[in-house]
LUMPA-327319 format. One record per residue: residue in one letter; x, y, z of N, C-alpha, C, O in turn. Coordinates in nm, 2 decimals, m for minus. Example, Ala and Ser with C-alpha at 12.3 -4.5 7.8 and 13.67 -1.06 7.14 Angstrom:
<pts>
- A/1.32/m0.57/0.78/1.23/m0.45/0.78/1.32/m0.33/0.78/1.42/m0.33/0.85
- S/1.28/m0.22/0.71/1.37/m0.11/0.71/1.29/0.00/0.79/1.34/0.11/0.80
</pts>
This chain:
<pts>
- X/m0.76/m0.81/1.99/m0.72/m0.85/1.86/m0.58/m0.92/1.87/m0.51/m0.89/1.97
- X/m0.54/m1.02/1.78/m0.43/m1.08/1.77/m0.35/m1.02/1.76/m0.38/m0.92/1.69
- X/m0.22/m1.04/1.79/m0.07/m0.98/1.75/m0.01/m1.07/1.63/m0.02/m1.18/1.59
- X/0.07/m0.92/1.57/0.13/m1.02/1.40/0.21/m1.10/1.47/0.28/m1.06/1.56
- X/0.20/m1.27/1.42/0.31/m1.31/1.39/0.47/m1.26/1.42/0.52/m1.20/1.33
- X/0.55/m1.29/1.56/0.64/m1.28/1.61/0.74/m1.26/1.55/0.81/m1.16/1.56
- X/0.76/m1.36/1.47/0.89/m1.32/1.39/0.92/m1.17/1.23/1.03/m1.13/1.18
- X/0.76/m1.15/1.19/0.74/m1.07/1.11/0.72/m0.94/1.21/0.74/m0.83/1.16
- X/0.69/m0.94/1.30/0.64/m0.85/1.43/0.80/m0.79/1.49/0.81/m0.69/1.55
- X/0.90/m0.87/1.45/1.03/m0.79/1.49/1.11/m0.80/1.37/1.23/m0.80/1.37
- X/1.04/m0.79/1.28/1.15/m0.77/1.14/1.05/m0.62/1.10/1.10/m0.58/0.99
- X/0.97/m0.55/1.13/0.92/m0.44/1.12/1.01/m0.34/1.18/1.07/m0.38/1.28
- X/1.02/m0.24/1.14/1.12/m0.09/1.13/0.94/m0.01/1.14/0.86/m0.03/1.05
- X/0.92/0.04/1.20/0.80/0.14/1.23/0.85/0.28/1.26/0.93/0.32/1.35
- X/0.79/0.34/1.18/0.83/0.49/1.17/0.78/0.56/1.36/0.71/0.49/1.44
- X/0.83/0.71/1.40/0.83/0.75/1.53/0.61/0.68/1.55/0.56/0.62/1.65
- X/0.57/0.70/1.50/0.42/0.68/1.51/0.39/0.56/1.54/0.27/0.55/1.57
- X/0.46/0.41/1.53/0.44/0.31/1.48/0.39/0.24/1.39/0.34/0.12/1.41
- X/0.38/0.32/1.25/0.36/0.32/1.15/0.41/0.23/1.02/0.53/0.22/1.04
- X/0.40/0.17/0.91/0.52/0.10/0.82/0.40/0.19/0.68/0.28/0.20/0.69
- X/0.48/0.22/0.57/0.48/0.26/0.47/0.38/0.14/0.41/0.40/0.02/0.44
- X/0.26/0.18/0.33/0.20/0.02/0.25/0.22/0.11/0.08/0.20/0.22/0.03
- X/0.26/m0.01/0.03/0.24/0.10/m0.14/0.18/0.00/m0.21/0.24/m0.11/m0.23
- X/0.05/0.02/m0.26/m0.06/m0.05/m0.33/m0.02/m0.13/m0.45/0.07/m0.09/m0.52
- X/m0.08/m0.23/m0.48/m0.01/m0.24/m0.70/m0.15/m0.30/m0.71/m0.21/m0.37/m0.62
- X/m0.20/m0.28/m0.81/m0.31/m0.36/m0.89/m0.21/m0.52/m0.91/m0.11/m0.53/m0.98
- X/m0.26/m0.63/m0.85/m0.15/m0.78/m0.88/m0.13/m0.80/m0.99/m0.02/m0.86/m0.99
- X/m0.20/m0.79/m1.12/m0.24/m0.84/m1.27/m0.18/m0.78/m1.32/m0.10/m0.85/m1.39
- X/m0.15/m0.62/m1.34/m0.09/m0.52/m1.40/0.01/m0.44/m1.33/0.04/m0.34/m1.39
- X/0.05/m0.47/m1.23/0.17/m0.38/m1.19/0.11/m0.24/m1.13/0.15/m0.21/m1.02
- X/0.04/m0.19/m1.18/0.02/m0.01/m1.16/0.03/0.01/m1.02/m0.02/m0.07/m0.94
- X/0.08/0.13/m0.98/0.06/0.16/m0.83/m0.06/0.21/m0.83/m0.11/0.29/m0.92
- X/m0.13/0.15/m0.69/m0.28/0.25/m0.72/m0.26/0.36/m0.62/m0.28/0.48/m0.64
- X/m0.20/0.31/m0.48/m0.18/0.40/m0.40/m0.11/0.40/m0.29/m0.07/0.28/m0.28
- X/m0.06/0.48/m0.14/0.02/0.44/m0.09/m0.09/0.50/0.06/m0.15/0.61/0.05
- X/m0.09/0.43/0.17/m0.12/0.45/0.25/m0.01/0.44/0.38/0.11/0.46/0.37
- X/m0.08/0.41/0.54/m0.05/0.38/0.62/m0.05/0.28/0.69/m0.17/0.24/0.68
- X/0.03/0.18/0.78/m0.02/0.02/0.81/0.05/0.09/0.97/0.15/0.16/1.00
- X/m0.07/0.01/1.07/0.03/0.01/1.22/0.00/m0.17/1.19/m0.03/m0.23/1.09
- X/0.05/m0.24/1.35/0.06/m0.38/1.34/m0.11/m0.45/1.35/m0.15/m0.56/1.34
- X/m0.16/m0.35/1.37/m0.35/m0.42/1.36/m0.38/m0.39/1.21/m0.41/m0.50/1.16
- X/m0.37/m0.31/1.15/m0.35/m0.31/1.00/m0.33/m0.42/0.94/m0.42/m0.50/0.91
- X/m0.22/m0.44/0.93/m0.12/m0.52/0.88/m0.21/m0.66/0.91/m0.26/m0.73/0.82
- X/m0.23/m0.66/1.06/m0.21/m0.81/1.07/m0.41/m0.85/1.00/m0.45/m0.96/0.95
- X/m0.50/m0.73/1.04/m0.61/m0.77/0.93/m0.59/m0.79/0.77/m0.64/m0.86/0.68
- X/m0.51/m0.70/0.79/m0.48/m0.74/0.59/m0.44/m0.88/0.57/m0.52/m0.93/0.49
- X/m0.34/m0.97/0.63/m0.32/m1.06/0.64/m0.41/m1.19/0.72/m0.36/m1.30/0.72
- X/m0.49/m1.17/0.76/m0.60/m1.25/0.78/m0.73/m1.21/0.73/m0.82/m1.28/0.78
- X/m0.77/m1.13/0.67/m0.91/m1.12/0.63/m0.91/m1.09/0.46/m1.00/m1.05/0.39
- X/m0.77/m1.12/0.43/m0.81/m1.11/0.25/m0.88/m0.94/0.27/m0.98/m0.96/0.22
- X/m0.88/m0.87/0.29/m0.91/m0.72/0.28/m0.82/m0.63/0.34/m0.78/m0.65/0.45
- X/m0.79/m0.54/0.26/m0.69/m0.43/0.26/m0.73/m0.35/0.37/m0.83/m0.29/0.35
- X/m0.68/m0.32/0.47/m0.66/m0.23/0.57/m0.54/m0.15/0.61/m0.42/m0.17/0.61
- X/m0.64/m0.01/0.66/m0.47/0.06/0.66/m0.51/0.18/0.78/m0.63/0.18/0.81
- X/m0.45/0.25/0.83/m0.44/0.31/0.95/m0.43/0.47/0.91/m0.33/0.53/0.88
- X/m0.58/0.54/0.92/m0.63/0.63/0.94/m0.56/0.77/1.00/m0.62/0.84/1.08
- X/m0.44/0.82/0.97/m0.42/0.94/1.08/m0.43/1.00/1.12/m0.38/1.04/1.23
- X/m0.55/1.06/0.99/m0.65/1.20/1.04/m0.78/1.14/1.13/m0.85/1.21/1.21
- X/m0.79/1.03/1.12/m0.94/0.98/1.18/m0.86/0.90/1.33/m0.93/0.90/1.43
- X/m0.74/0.85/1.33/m0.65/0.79/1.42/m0.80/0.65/1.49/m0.86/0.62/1.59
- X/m0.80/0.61/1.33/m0.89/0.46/1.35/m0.83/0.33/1.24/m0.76/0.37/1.14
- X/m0.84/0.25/1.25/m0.82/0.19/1.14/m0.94/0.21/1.00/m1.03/0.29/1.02
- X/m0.93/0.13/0.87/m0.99/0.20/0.79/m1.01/0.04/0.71/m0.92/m0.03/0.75
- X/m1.06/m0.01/0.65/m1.11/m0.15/0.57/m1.15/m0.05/0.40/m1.25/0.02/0.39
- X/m1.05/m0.07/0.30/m1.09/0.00/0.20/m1.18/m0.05/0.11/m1.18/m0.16/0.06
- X/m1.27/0.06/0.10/m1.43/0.00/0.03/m1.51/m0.01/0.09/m1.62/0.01/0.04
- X/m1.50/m0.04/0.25/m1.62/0.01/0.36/m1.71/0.07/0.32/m1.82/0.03/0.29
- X/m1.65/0.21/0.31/m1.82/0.32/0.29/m1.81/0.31/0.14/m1.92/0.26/0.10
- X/m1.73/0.33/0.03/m1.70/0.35/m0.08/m1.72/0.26/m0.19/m1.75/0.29/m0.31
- X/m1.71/0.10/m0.11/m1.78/0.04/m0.25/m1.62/m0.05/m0.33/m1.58/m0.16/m0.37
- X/m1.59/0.06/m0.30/m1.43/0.04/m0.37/m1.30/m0.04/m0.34/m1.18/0.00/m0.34
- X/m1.38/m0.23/m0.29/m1.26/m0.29/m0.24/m1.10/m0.30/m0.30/m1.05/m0.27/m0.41
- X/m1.06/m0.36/m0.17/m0.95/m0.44/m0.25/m0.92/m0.54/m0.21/m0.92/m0.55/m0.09
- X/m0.89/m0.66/m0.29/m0.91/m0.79/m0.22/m0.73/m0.84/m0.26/m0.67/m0.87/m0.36
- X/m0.68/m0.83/m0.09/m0.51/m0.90/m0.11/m0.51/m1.02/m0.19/m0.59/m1.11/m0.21
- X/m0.42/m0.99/m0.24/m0.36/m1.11/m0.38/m0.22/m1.15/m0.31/m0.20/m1.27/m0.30
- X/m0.14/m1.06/m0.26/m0.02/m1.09/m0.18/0.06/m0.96/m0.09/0.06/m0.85/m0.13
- X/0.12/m0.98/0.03/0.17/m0.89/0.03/0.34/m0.90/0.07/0.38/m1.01/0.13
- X/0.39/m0.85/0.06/0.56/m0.85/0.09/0.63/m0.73/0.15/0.62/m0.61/0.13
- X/0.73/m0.82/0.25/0.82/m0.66/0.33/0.93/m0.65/0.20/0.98/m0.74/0.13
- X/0.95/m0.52/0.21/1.07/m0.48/0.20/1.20/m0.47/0.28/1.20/m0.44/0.40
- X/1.34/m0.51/0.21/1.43/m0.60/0.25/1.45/m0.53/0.39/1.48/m0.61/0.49
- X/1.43/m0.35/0.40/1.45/m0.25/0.53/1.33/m0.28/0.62/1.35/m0.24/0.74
- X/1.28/m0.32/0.61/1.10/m0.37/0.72/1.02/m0.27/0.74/0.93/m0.27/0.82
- X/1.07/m0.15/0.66/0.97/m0.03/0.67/0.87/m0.03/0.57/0.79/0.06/0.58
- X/0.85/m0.12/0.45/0.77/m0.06/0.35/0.72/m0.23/0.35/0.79/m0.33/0.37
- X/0.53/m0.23/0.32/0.48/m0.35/0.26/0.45/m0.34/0.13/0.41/m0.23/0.09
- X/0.45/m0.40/0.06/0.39/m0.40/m0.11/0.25/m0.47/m0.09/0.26/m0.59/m0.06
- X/0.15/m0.43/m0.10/m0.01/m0.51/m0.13/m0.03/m0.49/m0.25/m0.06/m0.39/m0.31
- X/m0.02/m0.65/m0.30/m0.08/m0.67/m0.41/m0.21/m0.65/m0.37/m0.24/m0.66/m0.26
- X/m0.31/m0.62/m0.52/m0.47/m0.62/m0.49/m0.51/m0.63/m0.59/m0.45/m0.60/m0.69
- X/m0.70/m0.72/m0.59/m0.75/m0.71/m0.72/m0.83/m0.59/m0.65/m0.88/m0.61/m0.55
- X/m0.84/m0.44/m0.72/m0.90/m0.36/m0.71/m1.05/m0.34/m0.80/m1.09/m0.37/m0.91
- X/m1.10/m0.28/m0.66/m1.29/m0.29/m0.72/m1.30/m0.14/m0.72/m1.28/m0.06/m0.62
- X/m1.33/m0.11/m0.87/m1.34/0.05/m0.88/m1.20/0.12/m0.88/m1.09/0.07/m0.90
- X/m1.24/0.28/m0.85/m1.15/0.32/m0.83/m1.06/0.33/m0.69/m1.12/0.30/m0.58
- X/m0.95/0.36/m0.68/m0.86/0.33/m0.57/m0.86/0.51/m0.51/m0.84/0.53/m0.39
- X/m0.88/0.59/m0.60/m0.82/0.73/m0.53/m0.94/0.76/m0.47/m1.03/0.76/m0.56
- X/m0.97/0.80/m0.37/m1.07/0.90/m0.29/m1.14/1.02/m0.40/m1.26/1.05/m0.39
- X/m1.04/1.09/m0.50/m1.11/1.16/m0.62/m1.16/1.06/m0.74/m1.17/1.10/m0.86
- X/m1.18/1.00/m0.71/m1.26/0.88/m0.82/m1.17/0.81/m0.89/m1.20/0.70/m0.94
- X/m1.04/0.87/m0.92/m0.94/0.83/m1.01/m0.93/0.67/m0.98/m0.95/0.63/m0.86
- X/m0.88/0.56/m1.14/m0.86/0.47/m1.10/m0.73/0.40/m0.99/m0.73/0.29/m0.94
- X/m0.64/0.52/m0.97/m0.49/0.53/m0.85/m0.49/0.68/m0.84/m0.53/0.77/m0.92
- X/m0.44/0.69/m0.74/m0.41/0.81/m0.68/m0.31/0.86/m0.78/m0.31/0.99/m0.78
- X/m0.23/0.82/m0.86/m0.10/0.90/m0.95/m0.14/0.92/m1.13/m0.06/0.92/m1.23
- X/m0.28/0.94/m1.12/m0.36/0.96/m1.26/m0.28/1.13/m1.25/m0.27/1.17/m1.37
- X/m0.25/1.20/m1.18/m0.22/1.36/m1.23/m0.13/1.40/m1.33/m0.11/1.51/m1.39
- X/m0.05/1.29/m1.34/0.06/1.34/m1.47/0.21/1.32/m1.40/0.24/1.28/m1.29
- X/0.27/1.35/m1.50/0.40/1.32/m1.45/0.47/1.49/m1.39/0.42/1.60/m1.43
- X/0.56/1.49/m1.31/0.61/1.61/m1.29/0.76/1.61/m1.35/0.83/1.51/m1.38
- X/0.77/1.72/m1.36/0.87/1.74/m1.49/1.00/1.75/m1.45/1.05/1.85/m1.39
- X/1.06/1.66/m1.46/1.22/1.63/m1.39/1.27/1.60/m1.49/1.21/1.57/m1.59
- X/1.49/1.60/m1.48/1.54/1.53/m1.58/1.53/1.42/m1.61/1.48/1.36/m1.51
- X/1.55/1.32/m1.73/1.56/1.21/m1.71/1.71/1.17/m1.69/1.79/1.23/m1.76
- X/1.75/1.10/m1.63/1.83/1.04/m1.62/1.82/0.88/m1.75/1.72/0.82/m1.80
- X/1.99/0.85/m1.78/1.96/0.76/m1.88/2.13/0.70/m1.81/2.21/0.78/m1.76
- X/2.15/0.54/m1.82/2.26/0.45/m1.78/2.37/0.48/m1.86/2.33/0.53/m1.97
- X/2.48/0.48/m1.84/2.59/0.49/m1.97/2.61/0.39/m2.07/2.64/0.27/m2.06
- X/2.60/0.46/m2.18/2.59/0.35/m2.29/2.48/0.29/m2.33/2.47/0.19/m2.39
- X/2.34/0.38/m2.29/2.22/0.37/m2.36/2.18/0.44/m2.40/2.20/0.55/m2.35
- X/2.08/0.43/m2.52/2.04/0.49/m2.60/1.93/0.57/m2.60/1.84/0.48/m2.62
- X/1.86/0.72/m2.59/1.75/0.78/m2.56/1.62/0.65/m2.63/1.64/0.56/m2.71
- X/1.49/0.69/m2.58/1.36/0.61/m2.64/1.26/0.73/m2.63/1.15/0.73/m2.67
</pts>
């Protein structure tokens, strides 16, 4: 398999596993659908095959989302974050994104924390 691109290949920060954080968005609407795992074969299929891939830890394989499931996602864009540990994949998502059918993995609700509010604004 090809190696990423050299200069994106040393701007990556990879966690002890050689890992980088991916956090999903539907491209159209913003929504997070979900957040997985990327090593540099990940990554660098996501970026040449227009299909979301991400790296397996319990299966310690790579993974093509929608394979068995049906449930593509087709890259729209993706971007590092400014630290080189995190990618953003944009996606037009087919179906649902969560493994429990949900349309994203963060359909459970909110958990209940304070809000915080800026000084000098007004509650909504």
């Amino acid at each position: 398999m090809p190696d990423l691109e050299p200069t994106l290949a040393a701007r990556l920060r990879r966690n002890d596993d050689g890992l980088i954080a991916a956090v999903v968005q539907q491209h159209d609407t913003g929504q997070v659908l979900m957040m997985a795992w990327m090593n540099d074969a990940a990554l660098h299929e996501t970026l040449t095959t227009g299909r979301a891939t991400y790296w397996s830890r319990s299966r310690q394989e790579l993974w093509v989302k929608g394979e068995t499931s049906g449930h593509r996602q087709w890259v729209r864009e993706v971007r590092l974050d400014c630290d080189g540990d995190t990618v953003l994949v944009k996606v037009e998502q087919e179906g649902p994104a969560c493994h429990t059918g949900s349309h994203t993995c963060f359909d459970d609700g909110p958990i209940e924390a304070v809000v915080g509010r800026a000084p000098g604004t007004t509650a909504r």
